[in-house]
KEKE-3310 file (N, C-alpha, C; in steps of 0.2 Angstrom, whole numbers, plus 5000, padded with zeros to 4 digits):
npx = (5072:5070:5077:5069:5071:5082:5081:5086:5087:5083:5079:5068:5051:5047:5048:5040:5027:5034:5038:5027:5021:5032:5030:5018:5019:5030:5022:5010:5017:5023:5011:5003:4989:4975:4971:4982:4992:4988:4989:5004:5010:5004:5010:5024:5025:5019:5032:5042:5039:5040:5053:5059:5055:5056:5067:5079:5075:5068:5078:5087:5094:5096:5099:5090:5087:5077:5073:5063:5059:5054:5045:5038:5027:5026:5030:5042:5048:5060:5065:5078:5088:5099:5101:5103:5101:5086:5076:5069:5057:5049:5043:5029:5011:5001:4986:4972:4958:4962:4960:4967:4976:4989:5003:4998:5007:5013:5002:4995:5004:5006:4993:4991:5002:5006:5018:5029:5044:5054:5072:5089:5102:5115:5126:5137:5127:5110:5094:5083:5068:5058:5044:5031:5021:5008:5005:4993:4983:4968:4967:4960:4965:4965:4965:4967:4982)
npy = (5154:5139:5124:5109:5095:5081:5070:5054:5044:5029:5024:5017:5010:5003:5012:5022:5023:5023:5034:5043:5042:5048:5057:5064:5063:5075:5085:5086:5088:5101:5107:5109:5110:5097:5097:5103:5094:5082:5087:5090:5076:5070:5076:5077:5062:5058:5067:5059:5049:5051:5054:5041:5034:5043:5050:5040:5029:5017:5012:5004:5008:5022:5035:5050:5063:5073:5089:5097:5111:5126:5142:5157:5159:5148:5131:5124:5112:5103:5092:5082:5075:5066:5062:5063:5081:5087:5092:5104:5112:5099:5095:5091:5087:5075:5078:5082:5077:5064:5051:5038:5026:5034:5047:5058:5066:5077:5085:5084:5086:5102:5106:5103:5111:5128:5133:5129:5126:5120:5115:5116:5105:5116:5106:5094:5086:5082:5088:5097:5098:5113:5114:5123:5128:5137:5142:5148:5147:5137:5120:5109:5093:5087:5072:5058:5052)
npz = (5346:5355:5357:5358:5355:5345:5336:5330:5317:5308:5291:5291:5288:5299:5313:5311:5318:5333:5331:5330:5342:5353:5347:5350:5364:5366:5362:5370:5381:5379:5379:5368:5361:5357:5342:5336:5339:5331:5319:5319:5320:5309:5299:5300:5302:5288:5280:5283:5278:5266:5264:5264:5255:5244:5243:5247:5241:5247:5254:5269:5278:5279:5286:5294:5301:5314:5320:5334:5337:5349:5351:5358:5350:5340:5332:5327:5314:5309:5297:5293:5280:5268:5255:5238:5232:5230:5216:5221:5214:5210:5221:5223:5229:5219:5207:5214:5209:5204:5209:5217:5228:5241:5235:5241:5252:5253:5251:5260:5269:5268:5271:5284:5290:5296:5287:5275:5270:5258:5256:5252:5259:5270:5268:5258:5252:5254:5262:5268:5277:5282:5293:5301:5314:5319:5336:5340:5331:5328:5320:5311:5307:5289:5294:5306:5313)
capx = (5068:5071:5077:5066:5073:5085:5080:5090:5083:5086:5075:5062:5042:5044:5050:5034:5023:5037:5040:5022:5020:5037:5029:5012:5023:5031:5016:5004:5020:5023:5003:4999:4981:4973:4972:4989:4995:4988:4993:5011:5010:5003:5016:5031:5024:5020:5037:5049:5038:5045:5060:5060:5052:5057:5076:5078:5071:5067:5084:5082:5100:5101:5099:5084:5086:5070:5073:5057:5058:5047:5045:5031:5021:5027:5033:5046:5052:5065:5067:5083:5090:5107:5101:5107:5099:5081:5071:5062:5053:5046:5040:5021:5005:4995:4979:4968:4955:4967:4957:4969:4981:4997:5004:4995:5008:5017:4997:4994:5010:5003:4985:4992:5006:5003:5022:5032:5049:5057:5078:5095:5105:5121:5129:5136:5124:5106:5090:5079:5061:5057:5037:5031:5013:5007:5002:4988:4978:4967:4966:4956:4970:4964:4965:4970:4987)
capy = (5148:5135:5118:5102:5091:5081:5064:5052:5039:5026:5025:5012:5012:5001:5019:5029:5023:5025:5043:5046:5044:5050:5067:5067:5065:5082:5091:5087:5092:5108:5112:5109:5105:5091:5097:5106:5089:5079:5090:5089:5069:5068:5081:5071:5054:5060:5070:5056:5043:5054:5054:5035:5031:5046:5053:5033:5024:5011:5009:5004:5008:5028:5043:5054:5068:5076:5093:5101:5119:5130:5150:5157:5159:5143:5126:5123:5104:5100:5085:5080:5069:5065:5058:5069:5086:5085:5098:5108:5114:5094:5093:5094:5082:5076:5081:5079:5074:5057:5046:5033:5026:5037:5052:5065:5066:5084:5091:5083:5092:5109:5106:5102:5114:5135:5138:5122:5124:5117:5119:5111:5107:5117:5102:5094:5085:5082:5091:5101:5100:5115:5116:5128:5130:5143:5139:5150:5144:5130:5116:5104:5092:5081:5065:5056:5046)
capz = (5347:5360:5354:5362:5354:5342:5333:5323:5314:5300:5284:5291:5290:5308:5318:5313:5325:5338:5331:5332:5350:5354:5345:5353:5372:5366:5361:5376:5386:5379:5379:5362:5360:5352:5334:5335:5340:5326:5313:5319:5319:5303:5295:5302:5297:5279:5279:5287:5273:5260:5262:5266:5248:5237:5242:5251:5237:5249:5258:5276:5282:5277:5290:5293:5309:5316:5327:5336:5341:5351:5354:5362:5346:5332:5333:5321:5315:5302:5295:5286:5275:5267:5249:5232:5232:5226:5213:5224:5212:5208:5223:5222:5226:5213:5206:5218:5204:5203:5215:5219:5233:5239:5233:5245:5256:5253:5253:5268:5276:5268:5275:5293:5293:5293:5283:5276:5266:5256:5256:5251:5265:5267:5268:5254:5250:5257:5259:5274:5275:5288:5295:5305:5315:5325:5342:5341:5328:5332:5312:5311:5302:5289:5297:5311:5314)
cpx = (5073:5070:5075:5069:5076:5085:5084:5087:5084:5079:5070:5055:5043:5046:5046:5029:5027:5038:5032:5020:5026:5036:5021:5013:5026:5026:5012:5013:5025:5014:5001:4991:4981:4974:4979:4993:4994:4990:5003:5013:5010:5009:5022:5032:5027:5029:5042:5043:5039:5049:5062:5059:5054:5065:5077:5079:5071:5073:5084:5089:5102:5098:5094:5086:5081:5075:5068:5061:5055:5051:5039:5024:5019:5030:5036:5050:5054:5067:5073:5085:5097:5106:5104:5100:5094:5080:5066:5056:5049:5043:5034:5018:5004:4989:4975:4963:4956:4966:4962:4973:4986:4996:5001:4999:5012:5009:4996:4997:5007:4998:4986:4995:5005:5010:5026:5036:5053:5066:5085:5099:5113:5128:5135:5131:5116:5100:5085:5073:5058:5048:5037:5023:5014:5004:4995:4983:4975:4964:4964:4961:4965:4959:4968:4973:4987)
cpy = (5143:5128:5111:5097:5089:5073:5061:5046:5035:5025:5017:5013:5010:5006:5022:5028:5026:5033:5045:5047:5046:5060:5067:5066:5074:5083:5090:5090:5099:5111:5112:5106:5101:5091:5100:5100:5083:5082:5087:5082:5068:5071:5078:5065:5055:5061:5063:5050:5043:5052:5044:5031:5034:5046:5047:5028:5017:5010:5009:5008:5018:5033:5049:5057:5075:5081:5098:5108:5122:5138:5149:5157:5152:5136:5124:5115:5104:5093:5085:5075:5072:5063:5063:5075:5084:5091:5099:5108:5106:5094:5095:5086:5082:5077:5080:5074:5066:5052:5040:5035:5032:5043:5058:5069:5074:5088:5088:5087:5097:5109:5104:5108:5123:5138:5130:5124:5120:5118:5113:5112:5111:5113:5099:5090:5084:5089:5092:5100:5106:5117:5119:5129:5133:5138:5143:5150:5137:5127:5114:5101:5086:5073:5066:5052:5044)
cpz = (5352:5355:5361:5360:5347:5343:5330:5323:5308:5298:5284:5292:5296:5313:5315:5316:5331:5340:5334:5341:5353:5353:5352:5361:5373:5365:5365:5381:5385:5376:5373:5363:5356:5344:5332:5337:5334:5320:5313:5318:5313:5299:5295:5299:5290:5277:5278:5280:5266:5257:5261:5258:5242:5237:5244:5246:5239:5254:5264:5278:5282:5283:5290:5301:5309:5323:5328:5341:5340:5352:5358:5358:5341:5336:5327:5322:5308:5302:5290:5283:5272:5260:5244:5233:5226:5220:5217:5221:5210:5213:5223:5225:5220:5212:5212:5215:5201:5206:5215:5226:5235:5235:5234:5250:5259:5252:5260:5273:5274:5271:5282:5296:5291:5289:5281:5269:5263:5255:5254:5256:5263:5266:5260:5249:5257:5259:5268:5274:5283:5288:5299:5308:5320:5330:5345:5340:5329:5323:5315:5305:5298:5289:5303:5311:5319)
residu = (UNK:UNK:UNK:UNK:UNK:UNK:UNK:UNK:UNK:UNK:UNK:UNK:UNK:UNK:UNK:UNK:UNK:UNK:UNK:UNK:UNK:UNK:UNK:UNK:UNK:UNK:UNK:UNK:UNK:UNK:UNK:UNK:UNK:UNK:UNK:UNK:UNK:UNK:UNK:UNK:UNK:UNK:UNK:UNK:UNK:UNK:UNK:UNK:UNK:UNK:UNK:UNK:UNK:UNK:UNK:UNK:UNK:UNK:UNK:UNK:UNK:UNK:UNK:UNK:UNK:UNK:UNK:UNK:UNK:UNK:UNK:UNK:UNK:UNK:UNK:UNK:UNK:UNK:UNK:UNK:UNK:UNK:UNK:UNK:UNK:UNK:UNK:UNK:UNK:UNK:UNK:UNK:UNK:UNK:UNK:UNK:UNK:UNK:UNK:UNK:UNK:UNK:UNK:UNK:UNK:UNK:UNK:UNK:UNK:UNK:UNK:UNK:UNK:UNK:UNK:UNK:UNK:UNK:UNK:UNK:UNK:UNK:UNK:UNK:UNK:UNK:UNK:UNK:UNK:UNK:UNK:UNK:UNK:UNK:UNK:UNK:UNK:UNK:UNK:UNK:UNK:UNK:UNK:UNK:UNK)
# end
């Protein structure tokens, strides 16, 4: 895989718009279609608003770095973080059943993205999220960011 890029970002809601049109300038110029573009936006937002609220709990000043890699089949984006190593296993949506506000945002990644892991970085502390979409499948994501 070919590396497009390498992001670094601190832990504020006011840099996801910026990311968002920052991501939807790569994806029309590496030929993503329209829905393989909104998926990717929304999947990053969600992701990067995770980490901002859950590993973050709010802190503006902490470190979050986004790198997009392409092959000829997938586009591969990791998000990282630096906070104390999560419970993978905690992470989940909830119910759907649960009609309220929030709390959709790790299905929202699953429903955009075609493979999405979860990992401890090898660092010593901090945490991976790696997504993954084919480029040949055409989603309908969603929503629109």
């Amino acid at each position: 895989m070919q590396k497009l890029e390498r992001i670094h970002l601190l832990s504020r809601p006011n840099v996801l718009k910026p990311l968002r049109e920052f991501i939807r300038m790569l994806a029309k110029k590496n030929n993503c279609c329209d829905e393989i573009l909104n998926c990717l936006v929304m999947a990053v937002n969600e992701a990067c608003m995770n980490v901002i609220q859950h590993a973050y709990k709010g802190k503006q000043d902490e470190e979050i770095i986004i790198e997009f890699w392409k092959d000829d089949k997938d586009i591969l984006i990791k998000v990282y973080d630096f906070s104390e190593a999560v419970d993978i296993e905690s992470i989940k949506s909830r119910d759907l059943e649960d009609v309220r506000p929030g709390g959709l945002g790790v299905h929202f990644i699953n429903q955009a993205m075609d493979c999405v892991e979860y990992k401890h970085s090898s660092n010593e502390k901090g945490n991976v999220l790696e997504m993954r979409k084919s480029l040949d499948k055409t989603v309908v994501c969603p929503t629109n960011y």
